[in-house]
C-alpha positions as CSV (number, residue, x, y, z in Angstrom):
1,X,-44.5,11.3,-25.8
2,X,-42.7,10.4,-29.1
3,X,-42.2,13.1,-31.8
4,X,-45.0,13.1,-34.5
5,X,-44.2,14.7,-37.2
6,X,-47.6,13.6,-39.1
7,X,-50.8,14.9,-37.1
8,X,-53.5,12.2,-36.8
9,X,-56.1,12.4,-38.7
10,X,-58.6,10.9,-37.0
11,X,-61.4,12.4,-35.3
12,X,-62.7,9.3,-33.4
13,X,-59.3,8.6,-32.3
14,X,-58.7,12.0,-31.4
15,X,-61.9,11.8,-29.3
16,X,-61.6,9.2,-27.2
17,X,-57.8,10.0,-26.2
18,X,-59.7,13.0,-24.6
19,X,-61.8,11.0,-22.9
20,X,-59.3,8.9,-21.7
21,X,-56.9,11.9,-20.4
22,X,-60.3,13.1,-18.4
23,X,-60.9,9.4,-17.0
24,X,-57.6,9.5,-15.7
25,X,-57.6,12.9,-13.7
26,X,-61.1,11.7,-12.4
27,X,-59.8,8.7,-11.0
28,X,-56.1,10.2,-10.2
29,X,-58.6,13.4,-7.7
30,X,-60.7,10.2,-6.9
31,X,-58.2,7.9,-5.1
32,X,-55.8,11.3,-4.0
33,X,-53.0,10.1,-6.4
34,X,-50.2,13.1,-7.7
35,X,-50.5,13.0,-11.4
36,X,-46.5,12.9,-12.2
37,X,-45.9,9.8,-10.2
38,X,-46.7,6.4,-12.4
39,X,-49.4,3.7,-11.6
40,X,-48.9,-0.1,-11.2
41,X,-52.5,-1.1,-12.1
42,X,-52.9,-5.1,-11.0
43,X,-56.5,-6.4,-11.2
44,X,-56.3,-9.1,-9.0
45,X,-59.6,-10.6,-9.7
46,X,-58.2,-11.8,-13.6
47,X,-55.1,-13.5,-11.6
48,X,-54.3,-16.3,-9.3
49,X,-53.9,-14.9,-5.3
50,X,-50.1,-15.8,-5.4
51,X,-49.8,-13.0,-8.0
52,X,-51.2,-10.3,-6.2
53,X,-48.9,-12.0,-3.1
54,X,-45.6,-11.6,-5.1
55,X,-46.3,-8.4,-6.4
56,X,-47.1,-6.9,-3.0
57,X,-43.8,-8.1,-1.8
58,X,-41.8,-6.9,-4.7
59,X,-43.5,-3.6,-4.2
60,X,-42.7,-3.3,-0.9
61,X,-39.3,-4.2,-0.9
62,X,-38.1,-1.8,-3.6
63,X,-40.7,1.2,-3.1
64,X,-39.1,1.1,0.7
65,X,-35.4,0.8,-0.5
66,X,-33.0,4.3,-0.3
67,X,-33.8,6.4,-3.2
68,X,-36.3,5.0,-4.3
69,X,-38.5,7.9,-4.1
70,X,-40.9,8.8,-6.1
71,X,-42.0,5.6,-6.2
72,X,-45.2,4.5,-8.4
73,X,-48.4,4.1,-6.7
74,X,-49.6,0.4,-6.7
75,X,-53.6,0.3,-7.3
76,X,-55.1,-3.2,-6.9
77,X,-58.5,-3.3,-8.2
78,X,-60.3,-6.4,-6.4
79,X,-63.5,-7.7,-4.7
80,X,-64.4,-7.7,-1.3
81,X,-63.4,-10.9,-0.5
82,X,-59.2,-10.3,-0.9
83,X,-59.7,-6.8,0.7
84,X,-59.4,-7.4,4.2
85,X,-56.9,-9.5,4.0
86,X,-54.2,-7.1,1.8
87,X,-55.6,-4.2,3.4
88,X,-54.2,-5.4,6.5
89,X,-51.0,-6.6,4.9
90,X,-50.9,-2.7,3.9
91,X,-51.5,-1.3,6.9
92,X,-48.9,-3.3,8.4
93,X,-46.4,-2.5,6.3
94,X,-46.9,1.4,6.6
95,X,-46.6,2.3,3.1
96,X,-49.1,4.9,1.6
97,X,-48.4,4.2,-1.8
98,X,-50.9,1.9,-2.4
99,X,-54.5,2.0,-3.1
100,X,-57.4,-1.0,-3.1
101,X,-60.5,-0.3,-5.4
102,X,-63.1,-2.8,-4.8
103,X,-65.6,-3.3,-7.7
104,X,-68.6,-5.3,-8.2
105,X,-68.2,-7.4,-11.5
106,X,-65.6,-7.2,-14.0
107,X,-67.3,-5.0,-16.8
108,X,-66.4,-2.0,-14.0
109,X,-62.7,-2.7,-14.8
110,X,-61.4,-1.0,-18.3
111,X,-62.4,2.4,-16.8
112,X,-59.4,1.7,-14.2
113,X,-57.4,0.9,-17.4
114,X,-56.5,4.5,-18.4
115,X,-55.1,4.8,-15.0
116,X,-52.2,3.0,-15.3
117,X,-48.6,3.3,-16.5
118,X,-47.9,-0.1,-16.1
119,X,-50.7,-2.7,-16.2
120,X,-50.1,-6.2,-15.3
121,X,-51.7,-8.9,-17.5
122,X,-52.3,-12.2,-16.6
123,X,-49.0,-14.1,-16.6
124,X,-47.3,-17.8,-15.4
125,X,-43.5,-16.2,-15.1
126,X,-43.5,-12.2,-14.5
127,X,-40.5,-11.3,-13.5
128,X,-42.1,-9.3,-10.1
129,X,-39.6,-7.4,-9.3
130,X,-38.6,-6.2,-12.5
131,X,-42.1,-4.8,-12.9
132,X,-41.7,-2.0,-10.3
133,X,-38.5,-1.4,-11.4
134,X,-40.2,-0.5,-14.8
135,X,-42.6,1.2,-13.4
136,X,-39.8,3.6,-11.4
137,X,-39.0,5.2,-15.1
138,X,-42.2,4.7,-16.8
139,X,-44.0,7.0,-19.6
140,X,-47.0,4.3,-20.6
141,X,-45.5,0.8,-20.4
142,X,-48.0,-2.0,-21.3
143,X,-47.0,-5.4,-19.5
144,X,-47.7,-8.1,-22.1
145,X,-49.1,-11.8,-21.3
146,X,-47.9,-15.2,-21.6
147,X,-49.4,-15.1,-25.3
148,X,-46.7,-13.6,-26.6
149,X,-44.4,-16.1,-26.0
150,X,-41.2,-14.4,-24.7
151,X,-40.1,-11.9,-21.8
152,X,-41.8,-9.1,-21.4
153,X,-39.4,-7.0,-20.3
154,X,-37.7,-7.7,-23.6
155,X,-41.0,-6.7,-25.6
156,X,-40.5,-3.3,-23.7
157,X,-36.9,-3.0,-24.5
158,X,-37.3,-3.7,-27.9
159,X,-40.6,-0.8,-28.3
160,X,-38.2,1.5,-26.4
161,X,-35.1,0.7,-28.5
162,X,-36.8,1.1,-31.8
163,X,-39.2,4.3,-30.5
164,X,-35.7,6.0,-29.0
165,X,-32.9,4.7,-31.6
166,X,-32.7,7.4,-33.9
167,X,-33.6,5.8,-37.8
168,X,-34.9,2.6,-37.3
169,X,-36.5,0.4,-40.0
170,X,-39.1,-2.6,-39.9
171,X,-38.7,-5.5,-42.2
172,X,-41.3,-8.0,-41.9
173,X,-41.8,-11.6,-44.1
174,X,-44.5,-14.0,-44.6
175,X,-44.0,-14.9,-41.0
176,X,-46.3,-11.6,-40.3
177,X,-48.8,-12.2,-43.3
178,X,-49.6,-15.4,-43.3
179,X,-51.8,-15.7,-40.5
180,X,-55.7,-14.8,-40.0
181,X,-54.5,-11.6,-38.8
182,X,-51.7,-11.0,-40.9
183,X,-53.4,-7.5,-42.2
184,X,-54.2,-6.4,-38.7
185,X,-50.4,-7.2,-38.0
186,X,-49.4,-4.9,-40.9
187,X,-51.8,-1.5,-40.1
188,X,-50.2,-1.9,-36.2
189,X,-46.7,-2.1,-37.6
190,X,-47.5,1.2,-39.7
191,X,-49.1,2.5,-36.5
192,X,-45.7,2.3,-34.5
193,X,-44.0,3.5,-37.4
194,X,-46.0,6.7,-37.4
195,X,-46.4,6.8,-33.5
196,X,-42.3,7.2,-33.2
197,X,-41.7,9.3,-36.4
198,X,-39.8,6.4,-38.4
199,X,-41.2,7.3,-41.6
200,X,-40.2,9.8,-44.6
201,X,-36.5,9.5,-44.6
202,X,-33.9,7.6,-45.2
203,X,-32.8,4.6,-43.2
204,X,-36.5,4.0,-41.7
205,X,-40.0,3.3,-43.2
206,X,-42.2,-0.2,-43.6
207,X,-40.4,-2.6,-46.1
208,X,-41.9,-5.8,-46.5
209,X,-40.0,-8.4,-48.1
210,X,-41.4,-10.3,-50.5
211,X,-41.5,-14.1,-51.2
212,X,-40.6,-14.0,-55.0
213,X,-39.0,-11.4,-57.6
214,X,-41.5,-9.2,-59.0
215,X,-44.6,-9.8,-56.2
216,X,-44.2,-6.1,-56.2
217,X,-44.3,-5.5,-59.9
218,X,-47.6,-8.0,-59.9
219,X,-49.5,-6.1,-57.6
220,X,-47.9,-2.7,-59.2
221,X,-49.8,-4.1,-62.5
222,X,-53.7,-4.6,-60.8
223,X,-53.1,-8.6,-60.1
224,X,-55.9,-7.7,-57.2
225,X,-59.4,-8.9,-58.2
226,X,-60.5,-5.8,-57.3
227,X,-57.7,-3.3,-58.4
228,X,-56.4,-1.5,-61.3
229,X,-53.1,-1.0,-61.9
230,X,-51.7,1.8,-59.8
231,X,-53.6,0.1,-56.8
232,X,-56.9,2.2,-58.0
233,X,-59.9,0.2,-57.2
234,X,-62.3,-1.1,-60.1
235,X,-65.5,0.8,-58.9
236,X,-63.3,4.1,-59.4
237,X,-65.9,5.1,-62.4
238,X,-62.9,7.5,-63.4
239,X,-60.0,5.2,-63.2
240,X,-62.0,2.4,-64.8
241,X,-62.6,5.0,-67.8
242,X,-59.1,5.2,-69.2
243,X,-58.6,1.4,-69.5
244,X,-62.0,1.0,-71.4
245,X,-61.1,3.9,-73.5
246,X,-57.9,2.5,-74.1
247,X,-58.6,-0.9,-75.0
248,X,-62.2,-0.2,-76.4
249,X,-64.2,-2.3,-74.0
250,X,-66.5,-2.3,-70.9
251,X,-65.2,-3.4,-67.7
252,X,-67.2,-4.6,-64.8
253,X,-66.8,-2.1,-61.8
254,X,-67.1,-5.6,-59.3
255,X,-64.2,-7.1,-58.0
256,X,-63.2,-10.2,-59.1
257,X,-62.7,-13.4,-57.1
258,X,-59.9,-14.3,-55.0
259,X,-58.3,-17.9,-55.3
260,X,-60.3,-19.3,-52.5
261,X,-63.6,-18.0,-53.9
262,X,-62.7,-19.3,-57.3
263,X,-62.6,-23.0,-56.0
264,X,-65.9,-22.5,-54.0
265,X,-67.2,-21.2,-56.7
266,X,-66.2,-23.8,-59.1
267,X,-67.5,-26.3,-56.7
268,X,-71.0,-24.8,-56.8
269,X,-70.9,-25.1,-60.7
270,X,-70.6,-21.0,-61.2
271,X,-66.3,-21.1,-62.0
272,X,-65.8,-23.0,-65.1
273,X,-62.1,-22.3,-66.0
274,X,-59.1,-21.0,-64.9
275,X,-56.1,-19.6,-66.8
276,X,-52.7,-19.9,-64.7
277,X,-49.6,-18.7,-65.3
278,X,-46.5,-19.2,-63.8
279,X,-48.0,-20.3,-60.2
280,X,-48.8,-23.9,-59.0
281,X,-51.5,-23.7,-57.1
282,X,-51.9,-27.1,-56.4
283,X,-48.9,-27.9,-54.5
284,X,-48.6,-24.5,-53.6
285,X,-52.3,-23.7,-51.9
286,X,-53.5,-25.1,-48.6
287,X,-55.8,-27.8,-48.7
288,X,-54.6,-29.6,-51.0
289,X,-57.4,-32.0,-51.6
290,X,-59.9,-29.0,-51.7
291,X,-57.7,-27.3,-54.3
292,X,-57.6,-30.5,-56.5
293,X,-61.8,-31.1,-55.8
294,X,-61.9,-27.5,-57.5
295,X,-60.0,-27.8,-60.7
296,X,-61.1,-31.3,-61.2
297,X,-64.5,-29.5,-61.1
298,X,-63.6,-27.0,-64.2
299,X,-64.5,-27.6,-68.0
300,X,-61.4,-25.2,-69.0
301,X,-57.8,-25.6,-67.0
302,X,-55.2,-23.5,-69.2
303,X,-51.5,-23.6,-67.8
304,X,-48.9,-21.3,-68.5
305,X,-45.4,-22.2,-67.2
306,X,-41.7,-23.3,-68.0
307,X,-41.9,-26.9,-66.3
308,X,-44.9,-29.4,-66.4
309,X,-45.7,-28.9,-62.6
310,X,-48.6,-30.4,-60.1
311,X,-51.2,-27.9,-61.4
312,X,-50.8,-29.0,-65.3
313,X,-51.7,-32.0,-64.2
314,X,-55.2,-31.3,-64.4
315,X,-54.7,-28.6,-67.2
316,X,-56.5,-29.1,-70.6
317,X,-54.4,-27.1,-72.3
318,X,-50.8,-26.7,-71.2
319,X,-48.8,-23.0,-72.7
320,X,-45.2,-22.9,-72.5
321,X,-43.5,-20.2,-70.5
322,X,-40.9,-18.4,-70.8
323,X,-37.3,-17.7,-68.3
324,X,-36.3,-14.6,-66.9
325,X,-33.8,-15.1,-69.3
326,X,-35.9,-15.3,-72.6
327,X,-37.4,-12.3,-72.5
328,X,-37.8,-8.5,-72.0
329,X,-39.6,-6.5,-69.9
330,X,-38.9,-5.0,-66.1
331,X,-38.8,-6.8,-62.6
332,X,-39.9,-4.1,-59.8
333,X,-38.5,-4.8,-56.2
334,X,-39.6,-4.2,-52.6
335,X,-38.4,-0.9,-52.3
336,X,-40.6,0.0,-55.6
337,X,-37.4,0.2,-57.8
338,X,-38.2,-0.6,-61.8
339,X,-35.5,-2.9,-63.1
340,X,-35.2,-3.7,-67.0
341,X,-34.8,-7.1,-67.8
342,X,-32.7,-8.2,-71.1
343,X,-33.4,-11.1,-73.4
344,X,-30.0,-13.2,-73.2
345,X,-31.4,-16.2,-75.7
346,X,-34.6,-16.6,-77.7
347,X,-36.9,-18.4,-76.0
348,X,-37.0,-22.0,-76.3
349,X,-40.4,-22.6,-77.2
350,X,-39.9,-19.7,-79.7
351,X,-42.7,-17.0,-77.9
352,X,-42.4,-15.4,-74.8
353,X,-45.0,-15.2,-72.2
354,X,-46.4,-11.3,-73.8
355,X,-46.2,-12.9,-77.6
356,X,-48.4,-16.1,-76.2
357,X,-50.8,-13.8,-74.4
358,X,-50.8,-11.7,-77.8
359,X,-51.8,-15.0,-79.8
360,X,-54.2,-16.1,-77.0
361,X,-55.9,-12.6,-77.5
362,X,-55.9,-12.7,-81.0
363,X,-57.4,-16.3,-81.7
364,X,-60.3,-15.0,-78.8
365,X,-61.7,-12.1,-81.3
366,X,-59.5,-9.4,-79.3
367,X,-56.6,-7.9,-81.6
368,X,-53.3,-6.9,-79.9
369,X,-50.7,-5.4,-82.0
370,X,-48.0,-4.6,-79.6
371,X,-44.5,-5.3,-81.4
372,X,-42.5,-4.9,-78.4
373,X,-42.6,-4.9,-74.2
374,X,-41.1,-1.1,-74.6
375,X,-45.1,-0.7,-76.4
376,X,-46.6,-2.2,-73.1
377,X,-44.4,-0.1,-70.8
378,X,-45.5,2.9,-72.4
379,X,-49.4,1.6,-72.5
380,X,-48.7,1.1,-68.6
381,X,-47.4,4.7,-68.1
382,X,-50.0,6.6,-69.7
383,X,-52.5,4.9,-68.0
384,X,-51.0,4.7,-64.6
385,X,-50.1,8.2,-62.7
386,X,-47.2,6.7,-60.5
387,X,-45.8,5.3,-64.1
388,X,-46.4,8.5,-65.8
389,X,-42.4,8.9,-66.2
390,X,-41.8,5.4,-67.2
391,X,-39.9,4.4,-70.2
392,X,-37.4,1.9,-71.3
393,X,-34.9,4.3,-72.7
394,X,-35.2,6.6,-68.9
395,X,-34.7,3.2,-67.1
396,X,-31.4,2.0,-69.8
397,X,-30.5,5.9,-69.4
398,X,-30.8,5.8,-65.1
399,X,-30.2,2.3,-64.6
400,X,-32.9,1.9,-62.0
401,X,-36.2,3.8,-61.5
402,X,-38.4,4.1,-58.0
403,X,-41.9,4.8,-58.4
404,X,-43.5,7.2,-58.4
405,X,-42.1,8.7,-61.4
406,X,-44.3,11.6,-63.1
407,X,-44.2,15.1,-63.4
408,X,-43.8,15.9,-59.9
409,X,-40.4,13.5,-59.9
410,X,-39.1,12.9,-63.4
411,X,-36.6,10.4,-62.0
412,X,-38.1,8.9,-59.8
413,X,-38.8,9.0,-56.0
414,X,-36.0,7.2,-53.6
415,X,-37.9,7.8,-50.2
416,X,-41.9,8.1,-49.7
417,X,-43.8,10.7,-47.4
418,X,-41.0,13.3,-47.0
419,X,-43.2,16.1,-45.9
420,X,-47.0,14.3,-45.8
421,X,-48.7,11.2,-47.1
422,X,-50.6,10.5,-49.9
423,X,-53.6,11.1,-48.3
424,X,-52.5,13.8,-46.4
425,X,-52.4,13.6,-42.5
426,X,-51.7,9.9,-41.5
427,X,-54.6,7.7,-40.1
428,X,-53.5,5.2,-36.9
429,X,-56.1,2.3,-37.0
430,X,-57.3,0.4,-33.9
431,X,-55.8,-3.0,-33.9
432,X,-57.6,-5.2,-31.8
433,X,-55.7,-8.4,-31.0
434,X,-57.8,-11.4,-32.3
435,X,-56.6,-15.2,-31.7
436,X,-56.2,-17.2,-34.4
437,X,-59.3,-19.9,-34.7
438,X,-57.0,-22.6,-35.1
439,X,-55.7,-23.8,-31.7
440,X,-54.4,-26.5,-30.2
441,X,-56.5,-29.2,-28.9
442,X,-56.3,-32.7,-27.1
443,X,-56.9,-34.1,-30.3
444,X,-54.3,-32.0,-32.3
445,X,-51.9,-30.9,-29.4
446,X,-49.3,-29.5,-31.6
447,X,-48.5,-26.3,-34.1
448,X,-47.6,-27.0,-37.8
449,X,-45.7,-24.0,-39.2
450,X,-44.5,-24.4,-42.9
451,X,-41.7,-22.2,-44.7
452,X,-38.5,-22.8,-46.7
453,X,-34.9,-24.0,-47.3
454,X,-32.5,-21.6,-48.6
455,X,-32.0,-24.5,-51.8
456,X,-35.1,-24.8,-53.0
457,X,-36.9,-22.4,-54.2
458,X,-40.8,-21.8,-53.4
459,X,-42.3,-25.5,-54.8
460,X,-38.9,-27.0,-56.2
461,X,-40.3,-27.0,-59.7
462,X,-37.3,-25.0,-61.1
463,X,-34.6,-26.6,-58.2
464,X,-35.6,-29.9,-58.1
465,X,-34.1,-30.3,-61.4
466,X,-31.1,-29.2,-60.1
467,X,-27.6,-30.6,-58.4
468,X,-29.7,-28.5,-55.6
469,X,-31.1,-32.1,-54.4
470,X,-27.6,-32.8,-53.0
471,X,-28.3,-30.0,-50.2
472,X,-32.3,-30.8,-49.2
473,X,-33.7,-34.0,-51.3
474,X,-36.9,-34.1,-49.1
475,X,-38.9,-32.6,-47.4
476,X,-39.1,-33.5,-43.4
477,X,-40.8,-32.5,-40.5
478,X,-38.5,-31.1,-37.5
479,X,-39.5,-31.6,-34.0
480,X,-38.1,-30.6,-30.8
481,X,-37.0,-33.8,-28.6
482,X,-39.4,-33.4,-25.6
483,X,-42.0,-33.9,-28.2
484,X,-40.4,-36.5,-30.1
485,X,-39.9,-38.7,-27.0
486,X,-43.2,-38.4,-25.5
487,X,-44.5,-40.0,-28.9
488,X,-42.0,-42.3,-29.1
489,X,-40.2,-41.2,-32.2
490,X,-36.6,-41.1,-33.2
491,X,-34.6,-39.1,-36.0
492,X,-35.4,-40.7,-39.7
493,X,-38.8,-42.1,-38.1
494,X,-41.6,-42.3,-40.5
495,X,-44.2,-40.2,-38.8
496,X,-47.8,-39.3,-39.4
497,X,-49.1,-36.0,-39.9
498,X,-52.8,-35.1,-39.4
499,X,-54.9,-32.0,-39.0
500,X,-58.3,-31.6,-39.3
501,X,-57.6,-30.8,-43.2
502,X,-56.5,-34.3,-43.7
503,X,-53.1,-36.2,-43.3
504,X,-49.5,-37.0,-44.9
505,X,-46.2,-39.4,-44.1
506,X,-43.0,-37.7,-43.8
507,X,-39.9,-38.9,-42.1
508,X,-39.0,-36.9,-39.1
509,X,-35.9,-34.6,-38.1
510,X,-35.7,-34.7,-34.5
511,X,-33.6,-31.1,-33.5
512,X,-34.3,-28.3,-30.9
513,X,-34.2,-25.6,-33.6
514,X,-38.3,-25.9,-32.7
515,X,-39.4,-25.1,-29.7
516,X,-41.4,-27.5,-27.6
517,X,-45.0,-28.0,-29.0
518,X,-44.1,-26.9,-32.3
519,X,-43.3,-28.6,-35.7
520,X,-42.2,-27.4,-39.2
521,X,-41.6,-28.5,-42.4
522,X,-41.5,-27.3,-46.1
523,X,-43.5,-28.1,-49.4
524,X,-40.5,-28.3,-52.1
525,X,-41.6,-32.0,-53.4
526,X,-44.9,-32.8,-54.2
527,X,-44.8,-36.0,-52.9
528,X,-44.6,-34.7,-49.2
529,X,-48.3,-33.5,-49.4
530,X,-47.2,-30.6,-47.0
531,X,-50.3,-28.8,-48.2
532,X,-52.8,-31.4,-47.3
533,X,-52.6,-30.9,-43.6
534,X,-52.7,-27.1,-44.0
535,X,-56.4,-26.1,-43.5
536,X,-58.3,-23.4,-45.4
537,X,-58.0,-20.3,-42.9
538,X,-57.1,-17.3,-44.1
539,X,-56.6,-13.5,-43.1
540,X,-60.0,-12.0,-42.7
541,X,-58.9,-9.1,-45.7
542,X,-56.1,-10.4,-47.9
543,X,-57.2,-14.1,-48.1
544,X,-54.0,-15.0,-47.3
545,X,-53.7,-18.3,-46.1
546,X,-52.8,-19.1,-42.5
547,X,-49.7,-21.5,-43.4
548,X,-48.1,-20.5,-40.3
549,X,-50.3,-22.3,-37.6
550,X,-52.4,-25.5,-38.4
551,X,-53.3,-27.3,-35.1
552,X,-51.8,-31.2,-36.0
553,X,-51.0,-34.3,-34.2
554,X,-47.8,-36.6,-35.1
555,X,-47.3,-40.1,-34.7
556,X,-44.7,-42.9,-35.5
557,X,-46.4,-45.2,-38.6
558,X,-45.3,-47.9,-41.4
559,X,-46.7,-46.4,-44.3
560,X,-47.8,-43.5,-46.2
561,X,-51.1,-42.2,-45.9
562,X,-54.2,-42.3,-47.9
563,X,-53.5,-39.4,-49.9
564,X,-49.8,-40.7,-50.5
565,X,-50.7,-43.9,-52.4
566,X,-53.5,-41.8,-54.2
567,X,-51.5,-39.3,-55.7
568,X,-48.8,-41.8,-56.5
569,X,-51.5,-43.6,-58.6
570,X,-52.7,-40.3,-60.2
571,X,-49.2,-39.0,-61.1
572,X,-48.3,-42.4,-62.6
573,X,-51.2,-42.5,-64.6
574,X,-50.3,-38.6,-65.9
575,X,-47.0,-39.8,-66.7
576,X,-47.8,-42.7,-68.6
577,X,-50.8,-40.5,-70.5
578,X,-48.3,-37.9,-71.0
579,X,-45.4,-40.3,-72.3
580,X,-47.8,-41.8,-75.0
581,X,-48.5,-38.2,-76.4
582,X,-44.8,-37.9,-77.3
583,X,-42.8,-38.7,-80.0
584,X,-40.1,-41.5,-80.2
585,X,-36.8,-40.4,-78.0
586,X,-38.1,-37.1,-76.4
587,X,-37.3,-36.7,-72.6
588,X,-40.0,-36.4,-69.8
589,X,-39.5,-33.3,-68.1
590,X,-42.6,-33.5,-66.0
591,X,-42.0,-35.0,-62.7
């Protein structure tokens, strides 16, 4: 057992680990096993007969070898249909090391689960041998399945490594998030975390890294639909209190809508307007067709940015933004660290993005008066308990601050959970492993995973416009040879994409940095449609959408697809509306 240094506070989880410890001695007295040797559980019922064959002669061999005592008891749980035959085989071989259970149907078979050290899953390639070998030095090894998608034995080694290594850290990207069970992902990486101690010091901890500069910052601030900031929720009668006080309105205690709710919701006629700043939801979003349905649905579209992107295209008003290097104010990072940000220039369009939102508010019937984002910052600490500490002139004076920063830690706190969590005594969650809905068919045989190139950032609206385009002009999709031959496709192919979301044209990139039966591509230009093939699954908490599996079949055609030639029609037509709105020799920035 690992070192805990945080108890478990968790009464049901508590409970049935009891239950489970008295399960096992029941069925260790049962079948006359010694409790300090390990178990080889194999339910032979669940595999094919060649298994069970292969295993039984792995076992044999090595459990027999010099030394190899004590050697872990082997318990097949079967029917009586394979008994006779491996009881025989058994019997035969003279080894009393292994035990057949015979059961009636397979709901009798998780209470043989708690038995095991090692339990062997249904698999194409175990590695038989190695098995028993694990199984010579195990504590509670779990054998993992084909599903996983590499060796097992290198799953193991990589637990034990990280469990045994001294300080060891998890980083995780969107690679974890952005599936339907990207949250469930997340509570089972804090699980391990607390499980083997690597929390509450330095050099360890949970340290997602995020997608964009200040994601942390946003959700820091209450961008939830159903937080406040300080990640307090919006039903907190006590919470929601200050900010009415302090701004002299009523807030609704509901949570808002998320994104995807917003374009249903607009769809139905109940979401009439959106205000967007500094995201581009329509290249950015899955679905793209769905996404573009919604805001074309909308009496009010107001976009907020530095570049005319996809999104403003439907915008009825259109705000300018404001650089990174236009204004003050503070950028928070992963590890919650506050960084001030300096105005280098005065903004081009002569506001930046706090003074527009000031003006907004003003023209609405809603007075702000703050003369400076030092104001804000200080609005934001009194308000906010983890921000109690936070000014401007601590953060010039320190150079850096990591919430929290109150009372308890005037300057800030470098490492979280020293001694306990917030909460007190941490809480492990059961995280059931669910398969995503969106699998492969014979109609849509292979995986579409979407991501990024190091030269262009997020959408490309900011890089396109850049000498940037000399490293990645395009975006295309890569796929492993095996695949490409079978279809009949060759590098710089024009190839057909299509889900059951709908379908795009981009030119291929034959290379075996995919794996066989997967594809991958980015959504830097527009034009790609990248997003209309992704579908609308998301993860069942976050909403997050599941951009890194979409079920999609590829083929070689001649010319783009439907949704091609229709947004090439509606973005010349926004161009040429846009052109005639300005005056006589000003550039278009838009595309």
């Amino acid at each position: 057992m690992f070192d805990m240094p945080y108890a478990v506070d968790n009464e049901y989880f508590q409970q049935r680990a009891q239950q489970a410890e008295q399960r096992r001695g029941e069925l260790q007295r049962e079948l006359g096993l010694d409790a300090s040797r390990p178990v080889i559980l194999f339910a032979s019922k669940l595999q094919p007969r060649k298994h069970c064959d292969h295993l039984l002669e792995a076992y044999l061999r090595i459990a027999s070898a010099p030394g190899a005592e004590p050697h872990p008891y082997l318990v097949i749980v079967g029917d009586g249909e394979e008994r006779s035959a491996l009881e025989l085989r058994v019997k035969e071989s003279g080894c009393t090391s292994i035990r057949f259970v015979g059961f009636r149907n397979q709901s009798e078979l998780p209470r043989f689960f708690n038995l095991a050290s090692v339990f062997v899953l249904p698999s194409q390639h175990e590695p038989w041998g190695l098995i028993v070998n694990e199984a010579m030095n195990a504590g509670r090894a779990v054998i993992v399945s084909d599903d996983v998608g590499c060796r097992p034995d290198l799953v193991r080694g990589a637990a034990r490594l990280y469990a045994t290594g001294g300080n060891a850290a998890i980083y995780y990207g969107l690679g974890v998030t952005e599936h339907a069970q990207g949250s469930t992902m997340v509570m089972g990486i804090a699980n391990l975390a607390m499980a083997t101690g690597n929390v509450g010091r330095e050099g360890v901890g949970v340290n997602p890294l995020r997608g964009q500069n200040n994601v942390q910052g946003s959700c820091d601030m209450g961008s939830f639909p159903h937080e406040l900031p300080g990640y307090r929720h919006i039903s907190d009668t006590t919470a929601r209190s200050l900010f009415e006080q302090a701004w002299g309105v009523e807030l609704q205690p509901e949570p808002g809508l998320r994104i995807p709710n917003m374009f249903e919701a607009a769809l139905s006629g109940s979401f009439k307007g959106l205000y967007c700043q500094g995201e581009d939801i329509v290249q950015s979003d899955p679905d793209t067709q769905h996404v573009a349905s919604a805001l074309s649905a909308m009496e009010c579209i107001v976009v907020q940015d530095i570049f005319l992107n996809e999104t403003a295209k439907y915008a009825h008003v259109f705000l300018p933004g404001s650089s990174f290097l236009e204004k003050d104010g503070t950028f928070t990072n992963a590890e919650r660290r506050i960084s001030r940000v300096r105005k280098v220039m005065d903004p081009l369009p002569g506001l930046a993005d706090w003074e527009v939102t000031i003006e907004l508010a003003n023209a609405l019937g809603y007075p702000m008066h703050y003369a400076h984002p030092a104001e804000i910052m200080s609005e934001i600490a009194a308000l906010t308990p983890t921000f109690h500490g936070v000014t401007f002139e601590k953060l010039d004076r320190l150079g850096s601050i990591q919430w929290p920063c109150n009372e308890k830690a005037p300057d800030g706190t470098p490492i979280m959970h020293v001694d306990e969590f917030v909460r007190g005594k941490g809480k492990f969650f059961i995280t059931k492993y669910v398969p995503s809905d969106e699998k492969v068919t014979r109609k849509f045989p292979l995986l579409l995973t979407t991501g990024r190139v190091l030269s262009q950032y997020n959408v490309g609206a900011q890089t396109r416009r850049t000498e940037n385009v000399q490293f990645y002009d395009e975006d295309r999709l890569e796929i492993h040879p095996h695949d490409a031959e079978e279809r009949g496709i060759r590098d710089g192919d024009w190839v057909g994409i299509e889900s059951r979301a709908g379908q795009t044209v981009l030119r291929a990139d034959v290379t075996d940095r995919v794996a066989p039966g997967v594809v991958y591509t980015t959504f830097h230009f527009p034009e790609s449609g990248a997003n209309v093939i992704t579908t609308d699954s998301s993860d069942w908490a976050t909403n997050c959408p599941e951009y890194k599996v979409t079920a999609v079949q590829v083929m070689p055609v001649a010319q783009p697809s439907d949704w091609q030639r229709t947004y090439q029609d509606f973005n010349q037509t926004q161009e040429r509306l846009y052109e005639q709105r300005q005056p006589a020799g000003v550039a278009i920035t838009a595309k």
